[in-house]
C-alpha positions in Angstrom: -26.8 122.0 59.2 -25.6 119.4 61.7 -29.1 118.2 62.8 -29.3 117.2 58.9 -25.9 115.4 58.5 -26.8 113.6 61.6 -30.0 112.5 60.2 -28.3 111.8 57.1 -25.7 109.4 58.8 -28.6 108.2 60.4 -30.3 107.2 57.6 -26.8 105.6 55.8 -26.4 103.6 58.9 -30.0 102.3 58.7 -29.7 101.4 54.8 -26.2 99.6 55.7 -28.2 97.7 58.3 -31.2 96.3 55.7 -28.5 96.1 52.8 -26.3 93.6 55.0 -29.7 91.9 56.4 -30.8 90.9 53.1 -27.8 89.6 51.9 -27.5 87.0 55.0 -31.4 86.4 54.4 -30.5 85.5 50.5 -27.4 83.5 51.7 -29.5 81.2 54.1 -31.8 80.7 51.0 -29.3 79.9 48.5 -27.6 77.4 51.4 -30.6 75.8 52.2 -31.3 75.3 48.6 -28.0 73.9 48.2 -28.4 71.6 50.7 -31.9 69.7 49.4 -31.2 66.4 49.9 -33.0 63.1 52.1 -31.3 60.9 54.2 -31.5 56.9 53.4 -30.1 53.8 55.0 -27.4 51.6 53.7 -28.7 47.8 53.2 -25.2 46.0 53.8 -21.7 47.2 54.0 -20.5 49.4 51.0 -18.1 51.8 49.5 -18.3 54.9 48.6 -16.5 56.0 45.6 -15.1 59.6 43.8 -16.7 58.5 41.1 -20.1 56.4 39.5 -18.1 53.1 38.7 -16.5 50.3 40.7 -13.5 51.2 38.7 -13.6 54.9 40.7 -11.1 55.0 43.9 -12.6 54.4 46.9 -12.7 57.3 49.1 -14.8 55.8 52.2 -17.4 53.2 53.7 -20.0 52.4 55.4 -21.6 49.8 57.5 -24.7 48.3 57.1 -27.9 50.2 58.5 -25.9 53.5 58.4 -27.8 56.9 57.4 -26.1 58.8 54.0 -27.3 62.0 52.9 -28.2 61.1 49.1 -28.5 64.7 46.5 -28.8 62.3 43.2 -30.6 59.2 43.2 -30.6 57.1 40.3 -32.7 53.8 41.2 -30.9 51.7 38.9 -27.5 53.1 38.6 -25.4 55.2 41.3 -26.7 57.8 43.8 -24.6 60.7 44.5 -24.1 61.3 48.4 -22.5 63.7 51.4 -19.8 62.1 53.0 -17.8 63.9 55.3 -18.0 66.8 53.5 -17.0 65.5 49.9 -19.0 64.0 47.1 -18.9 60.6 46.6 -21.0 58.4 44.7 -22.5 54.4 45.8 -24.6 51.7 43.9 -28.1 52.7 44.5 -29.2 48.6 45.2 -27.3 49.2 48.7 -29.6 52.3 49.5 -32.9 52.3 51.0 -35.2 54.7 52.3 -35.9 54.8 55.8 -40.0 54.1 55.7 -41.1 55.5 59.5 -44.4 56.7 61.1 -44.5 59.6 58.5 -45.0 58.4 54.7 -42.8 58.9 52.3 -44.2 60.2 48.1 -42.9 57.7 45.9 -44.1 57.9 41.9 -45.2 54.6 39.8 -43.2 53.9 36.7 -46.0 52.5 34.5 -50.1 51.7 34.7 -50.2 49.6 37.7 -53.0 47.6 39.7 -53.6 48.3 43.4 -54.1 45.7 45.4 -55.3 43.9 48.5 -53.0 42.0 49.0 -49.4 41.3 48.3 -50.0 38.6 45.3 -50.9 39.5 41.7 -53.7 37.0 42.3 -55.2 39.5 44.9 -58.3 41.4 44.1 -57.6 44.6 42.4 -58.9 47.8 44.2 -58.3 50.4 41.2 -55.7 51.1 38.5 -52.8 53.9 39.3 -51.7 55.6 36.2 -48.0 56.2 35.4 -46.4 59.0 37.5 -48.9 59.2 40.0 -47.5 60.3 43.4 -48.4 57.7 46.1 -48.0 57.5 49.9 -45.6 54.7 50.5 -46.6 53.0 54.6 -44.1 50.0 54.1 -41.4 49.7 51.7 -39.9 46.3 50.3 -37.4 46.4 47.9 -37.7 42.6 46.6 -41.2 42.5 47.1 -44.3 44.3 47.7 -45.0 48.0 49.2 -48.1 48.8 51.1 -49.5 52.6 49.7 -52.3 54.8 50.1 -53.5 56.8 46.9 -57.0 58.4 46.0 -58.1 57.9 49.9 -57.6 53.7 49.2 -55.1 51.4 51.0 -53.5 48.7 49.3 -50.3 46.7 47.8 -48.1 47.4 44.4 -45.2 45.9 43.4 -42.2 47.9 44.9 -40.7 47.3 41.4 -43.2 49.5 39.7 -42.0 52.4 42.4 -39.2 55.2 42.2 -38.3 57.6 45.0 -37.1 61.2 43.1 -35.4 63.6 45.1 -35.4 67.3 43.5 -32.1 69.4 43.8 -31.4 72.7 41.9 -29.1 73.9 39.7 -27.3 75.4 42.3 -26.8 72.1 44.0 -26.0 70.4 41.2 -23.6 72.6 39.8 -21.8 72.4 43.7 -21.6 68.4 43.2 -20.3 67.8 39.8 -16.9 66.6 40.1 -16.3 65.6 35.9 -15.0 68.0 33.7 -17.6 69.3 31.2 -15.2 67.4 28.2 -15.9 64.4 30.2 -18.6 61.6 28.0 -20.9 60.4 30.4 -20.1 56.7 30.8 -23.3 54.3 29.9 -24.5 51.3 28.3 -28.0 51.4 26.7 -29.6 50.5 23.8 -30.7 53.6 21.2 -32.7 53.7 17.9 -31.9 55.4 14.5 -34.7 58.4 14.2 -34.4 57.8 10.6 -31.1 56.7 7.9 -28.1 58.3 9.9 -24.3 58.1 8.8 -22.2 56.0 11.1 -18.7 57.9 11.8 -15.4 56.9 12.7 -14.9 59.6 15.2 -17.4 62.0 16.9 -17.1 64.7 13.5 -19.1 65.2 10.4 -16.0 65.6 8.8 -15.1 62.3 10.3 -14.9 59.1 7.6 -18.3 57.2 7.1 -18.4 53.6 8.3 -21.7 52.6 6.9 -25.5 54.3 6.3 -27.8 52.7 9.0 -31.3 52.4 8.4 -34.5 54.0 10.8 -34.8 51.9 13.9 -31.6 50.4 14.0 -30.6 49.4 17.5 -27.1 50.2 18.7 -25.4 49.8 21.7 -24.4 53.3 23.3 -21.4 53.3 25.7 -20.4 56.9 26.1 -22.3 60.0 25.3 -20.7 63.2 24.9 -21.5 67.1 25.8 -20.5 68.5 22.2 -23.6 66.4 21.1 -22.0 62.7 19.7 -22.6 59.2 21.2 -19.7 56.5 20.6 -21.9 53.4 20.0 -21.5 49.7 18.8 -23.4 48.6 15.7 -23.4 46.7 12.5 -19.9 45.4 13.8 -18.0 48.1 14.4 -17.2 51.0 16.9 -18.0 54.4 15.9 -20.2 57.7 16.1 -24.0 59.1 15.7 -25.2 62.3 16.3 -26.9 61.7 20.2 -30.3 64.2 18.6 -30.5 61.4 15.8 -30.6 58.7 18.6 -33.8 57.9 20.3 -35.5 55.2 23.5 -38.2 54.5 21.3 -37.8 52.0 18.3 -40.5 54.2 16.4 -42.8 50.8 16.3 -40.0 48.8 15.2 -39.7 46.2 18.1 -41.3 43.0 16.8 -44.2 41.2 18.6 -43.8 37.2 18.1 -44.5 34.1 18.9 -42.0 31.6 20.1 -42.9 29.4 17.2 -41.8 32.5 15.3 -39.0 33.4 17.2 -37.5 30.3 17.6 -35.9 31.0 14.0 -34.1 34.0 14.8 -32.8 33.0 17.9 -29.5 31.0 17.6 -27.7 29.3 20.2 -23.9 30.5 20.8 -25.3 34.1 19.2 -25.0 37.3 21.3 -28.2 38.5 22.0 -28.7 42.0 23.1 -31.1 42.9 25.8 -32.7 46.2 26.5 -34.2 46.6 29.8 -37.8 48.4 29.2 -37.9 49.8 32.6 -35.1 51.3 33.4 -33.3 51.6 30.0 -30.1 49.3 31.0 -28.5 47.7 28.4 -26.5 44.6 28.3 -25.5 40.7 26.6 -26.8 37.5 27.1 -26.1 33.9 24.5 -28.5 31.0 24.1 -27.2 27.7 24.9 -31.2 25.8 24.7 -34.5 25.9 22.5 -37.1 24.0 24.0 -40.8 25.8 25.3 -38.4 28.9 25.7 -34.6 30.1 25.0 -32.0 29.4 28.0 -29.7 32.1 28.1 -26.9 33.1 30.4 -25.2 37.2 30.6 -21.9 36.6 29.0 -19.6 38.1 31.0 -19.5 39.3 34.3 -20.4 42.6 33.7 -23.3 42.2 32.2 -24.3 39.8 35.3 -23.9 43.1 37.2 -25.7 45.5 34.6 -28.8 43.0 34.9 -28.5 42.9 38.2 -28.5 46.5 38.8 -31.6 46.6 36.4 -33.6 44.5 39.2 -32.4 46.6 42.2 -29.8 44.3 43.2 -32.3 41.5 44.1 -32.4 37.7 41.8 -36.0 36.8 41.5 -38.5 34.7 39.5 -40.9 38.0 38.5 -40.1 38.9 34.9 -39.0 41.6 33.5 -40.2 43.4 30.1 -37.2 43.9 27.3 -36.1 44.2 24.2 -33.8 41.4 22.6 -31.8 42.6 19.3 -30.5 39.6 17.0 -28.9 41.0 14.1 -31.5 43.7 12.0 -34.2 42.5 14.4 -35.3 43.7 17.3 -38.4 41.7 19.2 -40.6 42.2 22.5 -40.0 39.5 24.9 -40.0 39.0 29.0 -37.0 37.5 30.9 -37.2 35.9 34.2 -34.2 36.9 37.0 -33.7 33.9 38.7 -30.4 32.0 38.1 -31.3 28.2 38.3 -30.2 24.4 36.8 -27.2 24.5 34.4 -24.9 27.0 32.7 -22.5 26.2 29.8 -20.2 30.1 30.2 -17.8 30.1 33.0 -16.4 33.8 34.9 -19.7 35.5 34.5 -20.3 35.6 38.0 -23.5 33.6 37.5 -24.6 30.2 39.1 -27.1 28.8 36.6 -29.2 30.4 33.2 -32.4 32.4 33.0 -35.4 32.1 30.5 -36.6 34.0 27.8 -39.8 34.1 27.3 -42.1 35.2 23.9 -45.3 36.0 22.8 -48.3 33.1 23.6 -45.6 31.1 25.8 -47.1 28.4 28.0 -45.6 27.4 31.2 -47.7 25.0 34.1 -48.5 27.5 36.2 -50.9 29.6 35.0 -50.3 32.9 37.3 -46.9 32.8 36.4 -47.7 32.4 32.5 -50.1 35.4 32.8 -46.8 37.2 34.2 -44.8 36.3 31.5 -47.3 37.2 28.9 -48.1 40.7 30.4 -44.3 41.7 30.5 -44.2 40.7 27.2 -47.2 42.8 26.6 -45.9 46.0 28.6 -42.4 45.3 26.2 -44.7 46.2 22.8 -46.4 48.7 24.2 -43.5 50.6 25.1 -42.1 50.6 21.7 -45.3 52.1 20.2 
């Protein structure tokens, strides 16, 4: 009878031993999936904030060149990061990642050419569909990375390029820092999925402002969990339904030509400007009709918005939008690179940009074929 209790301690003791061994094997798991993140490399000095907006307190810095340990990237907004064991958050145009002997996966972000050389005038080696995965050898933010895809070698614009890093649940749920009440703070421009009722607060029972028609653009600011976005439109602030808001116009953005458009744009008129690629939303004004519109941003913020919408970098390469005057909203390409005059002081901005339409002509022909395809690549993501 004792030989058996022994055996039977035994036997508890042994069970004890695999009972505890799993749960230290499941803990590493769950840590190490916690912990999925990549390390990038500051660009200059910057802050790093409790929150996603300059207005956040400031909680740390760092110098230029420094590694972070990024969980949430957002290429054209603010990348959550580890920093001395807290969350914090930093403007994603002062990250970069650290391209070494091993290649990185980056994905494209639309149909792109692949090619020789880093000029849009270099021979093209083969087309690269949207979202393909592609080996990234040498990374330039402002420019031009060198990639290998398909077994091939060759350039693509590095603007045509996001880097996504993958974290689960578990890791999110161990970063959030705003309560679940909390809207999430934005500024984009939505579409009507058909005739929606504009409230006065975020309730059907709320007061109707007005009926606004299918593919109405409004400008969202804050979206909120119990499923209402507070938006601007025909005038007023008020509230739509975030399931009867959509990115797509439903066919309603406009293709013109500047002969065409040159009636519905009017200087000293807001213009609103959606960002095709990265879905950023903010104002601009005309101030000069000639071949094109001059326009300027008209406040300072929105000189940072379409800033942030070109990673942080000014250049001439143009960029496929939106522009909403009024009821209308019409494919065009803007350029990003502040230059001559300006008539709106205090918005941060030395000089105007140009806004470009359908069949514009400029003198140089390369750069006229890159207007024209942004304007192209602004229609087609409307259909």
């Amino acid at each position: 009878m004792a030989l058996v209790r022994g055996e039977y301690n035994v036997k508890r003791f042994l069970l004890k031993i695999v009972f505890v061994m799993i749960l230290v094997c499941l803990s590493l798991g769950l840590s190490h999936t916690a912990l999925a993140a990549e390390t990038f490399v500051t660009t200059d000095s910057v802050n790093i904030r409790s929150g996603p907006s300059q207005d956040d307190p400031r909680i740390g810095g760092l110098y230029a060149g420094a590694d972070v340990t990024v969980l949430e990237h957002d290429p054209a907004g603010w990348s959550t990061v580890s920093f001395e064991g807290k969350t914090g958050y930093i403007r994603s145009d002062f990250l970069r990642f650290p391209i070494g002997s091993t290649a990185a996966t980056f994905r494209t972000t639309d149909d792109v050419r692949l090619r020789a050389e880093k000029s849009t005038d270099s021979a093209v080696i083969k087309m690269v569909v949207h979202g393909t995965g592609v080996e990234v050898l040498d990374h330039d933010p402002a420019g031009w990375s060198r990639v290998r895809t398909d077994g091939k070698t060759g350039y693509i614009r590095s603007d045509f390029l996001t880097r996504d890093i993958s974290f689960t649940a578990s890791a999110a749920a161990s970063t959030t820092t705003t309560p679940a009440a909390t809207p999430a703070v934005t500024s984009t421009t939505l579409f009507t999925t058909g005739a929606v009722n504009f409230r006065e607060g975020p309730s059907t029972e709320s007061a109707k402002i007005t009926t606004l028609n299918a593919g109405t653009a409004v400008n969202v600011t804050e979206q909120y969990p119990s499923g209402w976005s507070k938006c601007n439109a025909a005038g007023s602030t008020g509230y739509i339904r975030t399931d009867l808001l959509s990115s797509s116009s439903g066919g309603k953005v406009e293709f013109l030509n500047w002969s065409e458009a040159k009636n519905v744009v009017k200087i000293g008129v807001p213009i609103r400007v959606l960002d095709v690629r990265t879905g950023l939303s903010y104002t601009i004004q005309c101030f000069s009709r000639s071949g094109h519109a001059d326009v300027e941003p008209l406040t300072a913020a929105d000189t940072e918005t379409m800033l942030r919408s070109r990673n942080g970098v000014w250049a001439w390469a143009p960029r496929p939008v939106w522009v909403t005057i009024g009821d209308r909203t019409i494919a065009a390409s803007l350029n990003g690179m502040p230059h001559a005059g300006s008539t709106i002081s205090g918005n941060n901005m030395n000089g105007h940009l140009c806004l470009h339409f359908g069949g514009t002509v400029t003198n140089n022909k390369s750069y006229q074929q890159d207007l024209r395809n942004a304007v192209d690549e602004a229609y087609r993501a409307s259909l």
